[in-house]
N, C-alpha and C positions, 0 to 999 in steps of 0.2 A: 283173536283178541281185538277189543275196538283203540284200533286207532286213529289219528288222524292227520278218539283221536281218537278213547278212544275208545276210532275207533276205537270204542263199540259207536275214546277215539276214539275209537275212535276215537278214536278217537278215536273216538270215538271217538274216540271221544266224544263229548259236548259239546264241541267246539269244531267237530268234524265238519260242518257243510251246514246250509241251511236246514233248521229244522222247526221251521213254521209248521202250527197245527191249527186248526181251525174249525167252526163249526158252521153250518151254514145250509144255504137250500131256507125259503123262506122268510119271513123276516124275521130281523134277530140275529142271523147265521145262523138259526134253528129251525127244524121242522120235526114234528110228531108232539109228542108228549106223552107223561105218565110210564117214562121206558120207553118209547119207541122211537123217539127224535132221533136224528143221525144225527151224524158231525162230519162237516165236512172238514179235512185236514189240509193246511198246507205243507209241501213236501218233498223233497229232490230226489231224483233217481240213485238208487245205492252201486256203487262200483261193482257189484259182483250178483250174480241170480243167489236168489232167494234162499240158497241149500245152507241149512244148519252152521256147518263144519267152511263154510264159504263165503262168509259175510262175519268182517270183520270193522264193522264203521257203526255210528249212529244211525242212520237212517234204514240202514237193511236188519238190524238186531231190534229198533224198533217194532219192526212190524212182526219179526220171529217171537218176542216177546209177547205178543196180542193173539198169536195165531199157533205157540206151542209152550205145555206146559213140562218142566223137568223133575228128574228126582227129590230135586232142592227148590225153593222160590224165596226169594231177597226181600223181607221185611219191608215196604217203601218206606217207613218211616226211618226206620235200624239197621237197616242193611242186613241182619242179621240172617244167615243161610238156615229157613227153617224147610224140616220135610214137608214135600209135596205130593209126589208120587210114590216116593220113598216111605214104605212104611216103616222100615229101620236099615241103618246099615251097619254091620260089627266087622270090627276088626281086633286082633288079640297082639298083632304087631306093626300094624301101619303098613303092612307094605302089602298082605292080603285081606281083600274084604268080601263079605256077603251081601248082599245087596236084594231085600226083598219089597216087589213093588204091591202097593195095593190092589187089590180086586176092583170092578165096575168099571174102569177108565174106556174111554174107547178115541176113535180117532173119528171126524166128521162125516166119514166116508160110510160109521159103523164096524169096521175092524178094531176088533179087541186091543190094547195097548197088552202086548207081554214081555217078559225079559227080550225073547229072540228082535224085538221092535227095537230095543236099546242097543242088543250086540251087532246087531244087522247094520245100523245108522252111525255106529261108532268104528266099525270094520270097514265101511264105505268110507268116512272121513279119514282116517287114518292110510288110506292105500294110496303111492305115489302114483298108480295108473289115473286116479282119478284129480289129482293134481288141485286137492282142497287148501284155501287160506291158511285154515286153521287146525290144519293136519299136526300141528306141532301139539295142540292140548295131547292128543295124545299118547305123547311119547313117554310118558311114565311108565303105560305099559305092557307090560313085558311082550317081545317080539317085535315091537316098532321098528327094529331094525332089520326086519328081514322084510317087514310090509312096506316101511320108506325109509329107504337105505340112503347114505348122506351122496353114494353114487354107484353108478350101476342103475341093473333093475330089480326088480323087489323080487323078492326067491320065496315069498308066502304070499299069500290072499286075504289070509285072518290073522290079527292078531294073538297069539297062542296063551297071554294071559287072560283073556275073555273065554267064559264057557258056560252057557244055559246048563240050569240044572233043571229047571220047570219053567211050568210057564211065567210064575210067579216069583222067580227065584234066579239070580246070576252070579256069579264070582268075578272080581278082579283079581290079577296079580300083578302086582308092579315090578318094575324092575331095579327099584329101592325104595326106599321108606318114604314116605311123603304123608308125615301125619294128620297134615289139613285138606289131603285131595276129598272127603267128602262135601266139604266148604265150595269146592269148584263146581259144582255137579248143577249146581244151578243157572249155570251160563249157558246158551244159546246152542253153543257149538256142543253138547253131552243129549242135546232134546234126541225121543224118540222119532221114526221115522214106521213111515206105512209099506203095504208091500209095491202101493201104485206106486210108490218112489222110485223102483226098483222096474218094476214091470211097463213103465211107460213116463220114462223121465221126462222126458221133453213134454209134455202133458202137464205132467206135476210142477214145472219151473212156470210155464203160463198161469196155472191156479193151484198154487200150495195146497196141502191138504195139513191140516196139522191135527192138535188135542185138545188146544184153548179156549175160550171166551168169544172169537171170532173166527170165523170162516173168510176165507175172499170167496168172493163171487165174481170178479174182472182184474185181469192187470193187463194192462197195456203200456211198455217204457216209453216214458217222455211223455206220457199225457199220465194218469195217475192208477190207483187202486181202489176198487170197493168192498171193503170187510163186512159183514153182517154179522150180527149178534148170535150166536150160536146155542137154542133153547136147548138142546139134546147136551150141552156142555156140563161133565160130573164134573168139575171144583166149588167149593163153595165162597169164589169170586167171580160169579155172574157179571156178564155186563152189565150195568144200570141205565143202559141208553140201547137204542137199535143200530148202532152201528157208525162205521167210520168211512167216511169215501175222501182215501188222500190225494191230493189234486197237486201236481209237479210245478212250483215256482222257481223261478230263477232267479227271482229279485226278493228278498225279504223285504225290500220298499213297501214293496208292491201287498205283499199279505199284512203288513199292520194296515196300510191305507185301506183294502177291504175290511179288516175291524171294526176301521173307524166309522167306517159306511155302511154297517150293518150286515155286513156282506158276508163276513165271517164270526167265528166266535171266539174261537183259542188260537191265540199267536204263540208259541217257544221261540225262546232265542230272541228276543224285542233287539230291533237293530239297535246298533251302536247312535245312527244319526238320530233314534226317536228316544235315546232314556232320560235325555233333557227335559221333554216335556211328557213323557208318559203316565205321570202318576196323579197329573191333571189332565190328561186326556181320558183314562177310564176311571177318573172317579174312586181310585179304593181297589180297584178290579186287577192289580199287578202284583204278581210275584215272587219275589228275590230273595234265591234260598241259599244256601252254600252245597255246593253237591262234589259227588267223588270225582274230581278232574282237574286237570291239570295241565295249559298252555306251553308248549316251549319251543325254542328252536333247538332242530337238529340238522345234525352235516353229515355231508357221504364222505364215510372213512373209507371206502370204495375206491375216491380219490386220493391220487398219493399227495396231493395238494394239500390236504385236509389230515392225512394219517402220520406227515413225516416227524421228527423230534422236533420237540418247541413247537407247534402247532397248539398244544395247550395252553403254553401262554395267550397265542393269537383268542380262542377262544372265550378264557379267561377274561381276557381283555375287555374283548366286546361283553360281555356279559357285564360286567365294572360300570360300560359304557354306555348302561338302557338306563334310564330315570324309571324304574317303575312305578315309584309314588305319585309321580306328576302323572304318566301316562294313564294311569288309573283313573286318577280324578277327574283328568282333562276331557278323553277318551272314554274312560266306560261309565263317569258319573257313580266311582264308587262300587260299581257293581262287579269288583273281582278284588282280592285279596293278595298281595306280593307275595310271591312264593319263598321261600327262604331254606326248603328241600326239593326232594322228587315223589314227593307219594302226596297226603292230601290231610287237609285235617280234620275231616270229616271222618277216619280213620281212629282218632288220637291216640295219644301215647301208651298205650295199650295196645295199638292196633299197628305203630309202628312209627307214625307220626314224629317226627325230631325236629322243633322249631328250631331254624338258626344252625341247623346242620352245613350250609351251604356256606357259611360265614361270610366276611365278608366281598369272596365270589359275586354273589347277588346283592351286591347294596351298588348304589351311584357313587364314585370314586374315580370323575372322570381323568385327574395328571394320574394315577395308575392303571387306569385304563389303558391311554395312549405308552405309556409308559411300558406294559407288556405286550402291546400288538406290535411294538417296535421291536421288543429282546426276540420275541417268537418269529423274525423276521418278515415282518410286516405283512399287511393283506394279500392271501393269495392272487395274483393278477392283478393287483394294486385297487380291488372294491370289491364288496362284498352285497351279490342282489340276494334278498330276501324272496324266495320263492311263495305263492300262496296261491290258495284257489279266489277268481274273482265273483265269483256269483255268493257271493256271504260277505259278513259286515266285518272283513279283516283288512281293505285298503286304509283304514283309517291309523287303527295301529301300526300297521308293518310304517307308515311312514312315519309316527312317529317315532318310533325307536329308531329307526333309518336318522330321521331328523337330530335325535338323541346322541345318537353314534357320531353322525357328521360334527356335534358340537364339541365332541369329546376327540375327536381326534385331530378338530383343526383342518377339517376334510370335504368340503360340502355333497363332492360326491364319492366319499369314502364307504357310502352305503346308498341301493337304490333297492326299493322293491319291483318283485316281476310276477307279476300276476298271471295265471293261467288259468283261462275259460272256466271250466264247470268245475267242478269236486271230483266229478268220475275223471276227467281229464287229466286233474290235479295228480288224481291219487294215480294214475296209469302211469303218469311219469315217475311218479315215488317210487312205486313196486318193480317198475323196468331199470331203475337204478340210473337215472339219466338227467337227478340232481347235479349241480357243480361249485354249489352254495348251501348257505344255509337256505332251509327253509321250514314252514309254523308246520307245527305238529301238535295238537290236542290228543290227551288222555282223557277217557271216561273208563274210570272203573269197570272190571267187568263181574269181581266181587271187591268183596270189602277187607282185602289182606295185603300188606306190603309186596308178600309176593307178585302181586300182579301191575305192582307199578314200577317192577326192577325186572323180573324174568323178562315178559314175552317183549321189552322192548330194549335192553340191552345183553343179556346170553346170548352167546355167539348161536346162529343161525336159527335164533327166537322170530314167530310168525311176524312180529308187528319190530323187527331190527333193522328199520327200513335203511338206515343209515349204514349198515354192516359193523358197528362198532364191533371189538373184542378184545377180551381180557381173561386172560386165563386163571387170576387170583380172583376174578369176580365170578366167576362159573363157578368155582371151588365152592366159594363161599354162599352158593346160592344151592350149589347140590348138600352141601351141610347145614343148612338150615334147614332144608325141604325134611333132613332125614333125622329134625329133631322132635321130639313127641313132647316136650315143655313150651308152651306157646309161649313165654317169655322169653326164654332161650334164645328161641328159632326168630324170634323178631330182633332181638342183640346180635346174633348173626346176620342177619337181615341187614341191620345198620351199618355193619362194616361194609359189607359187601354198596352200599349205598354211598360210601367213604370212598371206594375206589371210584365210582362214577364223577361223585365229585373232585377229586385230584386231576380226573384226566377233562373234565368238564365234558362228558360224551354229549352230553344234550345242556341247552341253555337252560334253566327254569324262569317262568317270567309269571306267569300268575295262577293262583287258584281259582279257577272254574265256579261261577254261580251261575245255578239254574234258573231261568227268568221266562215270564209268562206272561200275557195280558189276555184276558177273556170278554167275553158280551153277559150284560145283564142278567140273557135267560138261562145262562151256567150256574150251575152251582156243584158244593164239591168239589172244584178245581184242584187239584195239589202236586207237586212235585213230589217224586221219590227221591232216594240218597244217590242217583246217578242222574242228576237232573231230568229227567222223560218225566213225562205225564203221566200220572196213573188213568188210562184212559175207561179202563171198565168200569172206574166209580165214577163217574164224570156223568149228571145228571142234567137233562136238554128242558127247558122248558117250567 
C-alpha cells in the first residue's frame, strides 16, 4: 500500500517525497507535436525496485501505473473501480470468485496476458522467500499462511486458493469473506506479470516490461527514467503524447524554477515556498484539487516510550497542541484542508467519510493540550523531534507545528524537527523501525474504500503499520467489516473500528491532502485524478 504516504503514501501517499513532473526537451519544456512531444518529468528515486507487489510510495506506483494495466482501473475523475482487464468477476458468496480476463491483451515484449500471468505474479508477491512490501494484499487468500507464515519458513510455494482454469479464466478463494476484494484489484500490487520477470529478473528490474500505455526504454537510479508511448498498446486509453523521460530532482525548488524558465512543463506538488505567488506566476496554468490523502504524524509503538499507559494522553495532547488552521493558511496558502478524521473526504459519507469524528482531539485547545501531556506523564525524554524526509517541501510545516507545540506547552524546545536526507533514506529508517519520535506520514489512497485508510496502516502487522501499532478490538472489527456484503454496514463497522484509533490517537491526523500542479503554455489537458497523480496519457504536448 502507499505510504508515506500513501505511500502509494504513500504514502503514498501524496505527500510521500517529491513528486515533480515536468515537460521539457525544447522550448516550452516541450518537444514533438500532434502526439509525439515527450514530457520531461521531474522526479525522486522510489525506495524499492520497481516489482508490483514492492513498491509501496508515490513515486514507484506512479510509474507502475503508466507502464501496467489491472483487472480494475480507478475512474480519475470518480475513483470508481471500473473493469479493465476484467471482463467480469462473479461471486455467489464473497469469499469465492471467478474471475474472467479479456481476450487480445498482451504485454510489450508480445507475450499474451492470461490468467497463469495473474497467478504467477500474485504467487511471487505473496511468498515470504521473496520478501515483497506488499506481500500483505494478499493475505485474504487462502493459503497465505503456509506461503508467508507470521514465523518459520513458508511450508508452500503457491498459494492454494489461486488455480487457472484456462487461459482466460482463474478462481480465487479466500480465506473469509471480504465483499469489496474486487474493488482492490485495481491497485498496483494485483498487476499481471511477464514470464521475463521470472526467467531473468535482474534484467526485468533495469527495464520493466509491463501491459500499459508506456514502455521504459532506460532506467538508470539517481539520474532518471525514459518511458515511451506504446503503439502496440490494447486499452482504449492511449497516450496522447510520445512519451515521459522522468529526470531525479532533489530540490522541488529547483523543478518549479525550471517551469518558470521554460525548461520544464508540469510541476506536481508546487512547493510550499512558491503557492504565494504561483497563481500569478502561471497565469491561470495551476491546479488545486482535493485528492485521496491524508498528512499525519505517527509514533513507533515499537518503543516502550511511546506504547506504555497514558502515553495516549501524551499524544492526544500534542495533537490539541498543532494550530492546524493557522498552519494551513500561513504554510500551505489554503491548499490543504484540517483533518477532523483518518480517511479523506474525497470518499464521502457513503464511502466512509465521518466529519468531526476525531472531535475535539483535532481542534487547537492549547491549556488542554499541555494539560494531558502533563497527566500522560510528560514528553518522553523531555522533547519530542519530529522526523521527516528533507529533500521535499515539509521543513516548513514540521517547524511550524513544532513552533505550535512549543507555544502550547510553555516549552520552546518542547518540540524540534529532524530531517533526514532523501525519501528513500527517510523511508529506510521508517521500515527498519529505528524511529524514536513522532514522525510525518502521508496517506494516498490506493482505492477509494475506508478500508484502506484503517487496514494496511493500523491492523496489527498491516504492510504500511510502520509504526507497529495494535489493537485486538480494532482487527475484530476490521475482519467483520471486510466479511459484510452490505456496503453500508461494512462502512458502520468501519467507523467504529476508526473510533478505536481515535481513543488510542495511534496516528495524529493534521491535514487532508490536495493535489497541486503548475504547467507551461504548450500543455494542455492537464488534470489531476482522485489520488492527486497526473493523468499522464491524456496530457497533450504542443
Amino acid at each position: 500500500m502507499r505510504g508515506a504516504t500513501y505511500a502509494r503514501w504513500v504514502v503514498s501517499a501524496v505527500a510521500a517525497a517529491l513528486t515533480a513532473t515536468a515537460c521539457g526537451g525544447g522550448s516550452g519544456g516541450a518537444s514533438g507535436s500532434g502526439g509525439s512531444g515527450i514530457l520531461s518529468a521531474s522526479w525522486g528515486d522510489p525506495q524499492n525496485p520497481l516489482e508490483p507487489a514492492n513498491t509501496g510510495e508515490t513515486l514507484g506506483t506512479t510509474v507502475l501505473d503508466m507502464i501496467f494495466r489491472n483487472l480494475k482501473r480507478y475512474d480519475a475523475k470518480t475513483g470508481k473501480a471500473e473493469n479493465m482487464l476484467a471482463e467480469k468477476i462473479e461471486t455467489s458468496d464473497s469469499q469465492n470468485f471467478k474471475i474472467t480476463i479479456k481476450n487480445g491483451w498482451t504485454f510489450s515484449n508480445g507475450e499474451k496476458v492470461t490468467a497463469k500471468s495473474f497467478v504467477d505474479a500474485w504467487n511471487y508477491g505473496a511468498s515470504l522467500k521473496n520478501n515483497q512490501r506488499n506481500a500483505y494484499f494478499f493475505g485474504y487468500i487462502d493459503g497465505y499462511d503456509k506461503v508467508h507464515p507470521a514465523s518459520g519458513s513458508q511450508t508452500a510455494d503457491t498459494l492454494s486458493g489461486l488455480m487457472v482454469v484456462d487461459d482466460h479464466t482463474f478462481t480465487v478463494r479466500l480465506n473469509q469473506k471480504f465483499s469489496t476484494f474486487p474493488e482492490t484489484l485495481g491497485y498496483a500490487t494485483f498487476a499481471p506479470l511477464p514470464r521475463a520477470f521470472f526467467d531473468d529478473h535482474d534484467a526485468w528490474l533495469k527495464k520493466p516490461i509491463g501491459n500499459g500505455p508506456y514502455t521504459v526504454e532506460s532506467y538508470t537510479r539517481a539520474s532518471g527514467m525514459s518511458l515511451r508511448r506504446w503503439d502496440g498498446y490494447s486499452g482504449d486509453d492511449k497516450a496522447q503524447n510520445g512519451g515521459v523521460d522522468l529526470k531525479v530532482y532533489t530540490d522541488s525548488n529547483a523543478a518549479y524554477i525550471d517551469l518558470l524558465a521554460g525548461n520544464l512543463g508540469l510541476v506536481t506538488g508546487v512547493p510550499l515556498s512558491q503557492l504565494r505567488n504561483v497563481q500569478a506566476d502561471l497565469d491561470g496554468r495551476y491546479i488545486n484539487t482535493p485528492a485521496g490523502g491524508i498528512e499525519t504524524l505517527a509514533f513507533p509503538f515499537y518503543d516502550k516510550a511511546w506504547s506504555k499507559p497514558g502515553t495516549e494522553k501524551v499524544r492526544k495532547g500534542l495533537s490539541m497542541a498543532i494550530d492546524r488552521n493557522q498552519i494551513i493558511d500561513t504554510i500551505f496558502q489554503k491548499n490543504r484542508t484540517p483533518a477532523s478524521d483518518w480517511t479523506s473526504p474525497v470518499l464521502g459519507e457513503g464511502g466512509g467519510f465521518k466529519a468531526g469524528l476525531c472531535g475535539e482531539a483535532c481542534e487547537y485547545h492549547p491549556d488542554e493540550a499541555k494539560k494531558l501531556v502533563q497527566e500522560g506523564g510528560g514528553l518522553p525524554g523531555g522533547q519530542v523531534e519530529i522526523s521527516y524526509n528533507a529533500d521535499a517541501s515539509i521543513k516548513e510545516w514540521v517547524d511550524a507545528a513544532c513552533n505550535s507545540i512549543n507555544n502550547a506547552l510553555g516549552n520552546d524546545r518542547a518540540c524540534v524537527g529532524n530531517p533526514i536526507g532523501t525519501f528513500a533514506d527517510f523511508r529506510n529508517q521508517v521500515t527498519q523501525y529505528k524511529m524514536t519520535g513522532p514522525f510525518r506520514a502521508g496517506w494516498q489512497m490506493d482505492y477509494p474504500l475506508i478500508q484502506n485508510f484503517l487496514q494496511p496502516l493500523y491492523y496489527t502487522g498491516a504492510s504500511s503499520n510502520d509504526g507497529k501499532w495494535s489493537d485486538k478490538e480494532f482487527d475484530e472489527l476490521v475482519d467483520r467489516a471486510n466479511a459484510e456484503t452490505g456496503r453500508a454496514k461494512a462502512v458502520g463497522i468501519f467507523q467504529q473500528a476508526e473510533e478505536v484509533v481515535r481513543d488510542d490517537m495511534a496516528g495524529i491526523p493534521l491535514w487532508y491532502v490536495h493535489g497541486t500542479a503548475g504547467y507551461a503554455e504548450k500543455l494542455s489537458n492537464v488534470a489531476l485524478n482522485q489520488f492527486g497523480v497526473p493523468v499522464y496519457e491524456e496530457i497533450k504536448v504542443g
